[in-house]
N, C-alpha and C positions, 0 to 999 in steps of 0.2 A: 231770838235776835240773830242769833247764828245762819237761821235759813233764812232771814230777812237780810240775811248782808250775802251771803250764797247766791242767792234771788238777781237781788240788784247788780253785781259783778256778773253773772249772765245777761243780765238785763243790754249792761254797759258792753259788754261785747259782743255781743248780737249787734245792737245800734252800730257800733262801729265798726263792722263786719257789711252791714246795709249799707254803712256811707262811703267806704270803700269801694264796692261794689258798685255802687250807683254813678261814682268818679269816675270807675273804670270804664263801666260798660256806655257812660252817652261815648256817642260818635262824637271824632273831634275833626274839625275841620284839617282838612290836609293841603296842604301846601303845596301848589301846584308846581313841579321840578319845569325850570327855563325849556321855552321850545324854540328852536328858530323857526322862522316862515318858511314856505314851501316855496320850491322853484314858482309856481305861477306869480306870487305876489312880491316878484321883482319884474319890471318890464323895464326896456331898454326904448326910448324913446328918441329921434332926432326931429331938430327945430335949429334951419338957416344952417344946415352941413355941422351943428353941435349933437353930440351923443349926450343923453342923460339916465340915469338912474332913475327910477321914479315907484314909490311903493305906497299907493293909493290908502290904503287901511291903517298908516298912519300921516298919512300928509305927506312922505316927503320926495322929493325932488331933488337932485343933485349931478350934477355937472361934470362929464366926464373928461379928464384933461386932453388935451388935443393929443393924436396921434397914440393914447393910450390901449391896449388890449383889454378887455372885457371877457373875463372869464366865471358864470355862474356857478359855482362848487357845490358838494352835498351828496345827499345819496335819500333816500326813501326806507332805508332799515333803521329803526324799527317803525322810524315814521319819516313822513318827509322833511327835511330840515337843511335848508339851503344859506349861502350867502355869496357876494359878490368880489370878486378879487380884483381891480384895476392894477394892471403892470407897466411900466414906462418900458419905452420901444428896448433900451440896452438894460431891464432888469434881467438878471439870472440868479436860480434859485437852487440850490442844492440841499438835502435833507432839513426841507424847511427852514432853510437858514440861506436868506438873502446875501448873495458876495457882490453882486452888481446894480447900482441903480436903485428904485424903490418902488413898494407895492403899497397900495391902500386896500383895504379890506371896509366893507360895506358888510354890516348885521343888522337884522331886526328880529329882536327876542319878544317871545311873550313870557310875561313873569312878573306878576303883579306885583311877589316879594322883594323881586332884586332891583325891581323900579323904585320899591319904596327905601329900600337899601341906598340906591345912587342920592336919594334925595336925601336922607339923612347922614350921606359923607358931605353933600354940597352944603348942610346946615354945620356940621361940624366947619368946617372949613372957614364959612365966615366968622362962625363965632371963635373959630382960633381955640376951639377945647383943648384939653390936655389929654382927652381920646383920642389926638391925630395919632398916638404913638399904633393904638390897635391896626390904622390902617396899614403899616408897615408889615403888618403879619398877615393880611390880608390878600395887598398889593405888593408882595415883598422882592419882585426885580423893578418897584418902581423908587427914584430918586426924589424925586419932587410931585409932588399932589396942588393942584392948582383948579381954579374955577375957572371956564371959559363959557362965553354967551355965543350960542351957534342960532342964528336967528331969531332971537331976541329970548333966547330959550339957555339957564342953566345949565351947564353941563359938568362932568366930572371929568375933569384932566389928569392924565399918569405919565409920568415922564422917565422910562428908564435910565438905566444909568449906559455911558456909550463905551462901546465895547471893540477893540482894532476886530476881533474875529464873525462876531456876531451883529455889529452895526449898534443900530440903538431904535426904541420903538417909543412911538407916542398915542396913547389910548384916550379916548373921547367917547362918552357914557352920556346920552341925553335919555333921561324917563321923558315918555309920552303915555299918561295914562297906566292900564297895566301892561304899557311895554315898554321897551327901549331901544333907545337909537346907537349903536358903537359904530363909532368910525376908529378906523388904524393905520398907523403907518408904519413901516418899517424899511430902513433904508441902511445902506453899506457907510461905513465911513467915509469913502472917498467920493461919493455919492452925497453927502449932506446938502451942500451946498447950491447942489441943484435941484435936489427935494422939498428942499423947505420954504421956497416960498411957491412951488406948485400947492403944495398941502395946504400952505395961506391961503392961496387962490382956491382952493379947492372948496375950503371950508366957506368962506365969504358971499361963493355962489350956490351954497344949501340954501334950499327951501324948505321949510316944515308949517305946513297950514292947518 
């Protein structure tokens, strides 16, 4: 009886030494880390003396405010990974911290996780969970978490908190598929008031097909 229970207690850990092992060693899928798009798959397009954004691969199209600078940013290390900066003619910008006027910033990410991410902060949201508190820790220089329809299209709203030194920013998250769309703004205090309804404007004339 003794090497019949010896027996079986190798028996049992053997087994689960195999199931261990067999856990361990399948492949598991890996999560592809956020890419942004390369410089080519932003083109700058005009139509009747208007400038537009336009990024085919996801649909979308969008409106460059009149008299704005257009600056494509990025670099190719370690891969190419670009996005679009729109500056009002009296923006000025020092150590990444806007003192004058306001910038919009243009992204297009691939990342099927963080699309699925955006869409299940815009379901918390409507259903008004008691996990809003996680977004805090997520989003945490944002004030206010809000849902906005940018062509008839969900999006996830962030609204920092406003700052005399640093101004104040407002983040806008549209999943398309496994990408997403961010639009941003960031603009000076004294500046507000004539940023925000360009930004209006800005936003009202996206297209996304």
């Amino acid at each position: 009886m003794k090497k019949i229970g010896l027996f079986l207690i190798i028996f049992i850990i053997l087994i689960g030494g195999f199931i261990y092992l067999g856990i361990n060693l399948i492949p598991k899928e890996k999560s592809e880390s956020p890419t942004l798009f390369s410089k080519e798959d932003y083109k700058i397009e005009e139509e009747n003396n208007d400038k537009f954004i336009v990024v085919d691969k996801v649909g979308l199209k969008c409106k460059v405010p009149e008299g704005w600078d257009i600056k494509i940013e990025g670099d190719d290390v370690p891969k190419p990974e670009y996005w679009v900066n729109l500056l009002s003619p009296d923006a000025v910008v020092k150590d990444n911290i806007i003192d004058e006027g306001c910038i919009v910033e243009i992204l297009v990410v691939k990342s099927k996780e963080t699309a699925e991410d955006i869409r299940d902060n815009i379901i918390l949201l409507k259903n008004k969970s008691g996990e809003l508190e996680s977004l805090k820790n997520d989003y945490f220089m944002a004030e206010k978490f809000e849902i906005a329809n940018i062509n008839g299209f969900n999006a996830f709203k962030t609204i920092s908190q406003e700052n005399n030194i640093i101004g104040q920013n407002i983040n806008i998250e549209i999943p398309i598929k496994d990408s997403y769309i961010n639009f941003n703004i960031a603009y000076s205090t004294i500046s507000k008031e004539v940023c925000l309804p360009i930004w209006e404007d800005f936003l009202e004339n996206v297209e996304i097909n």
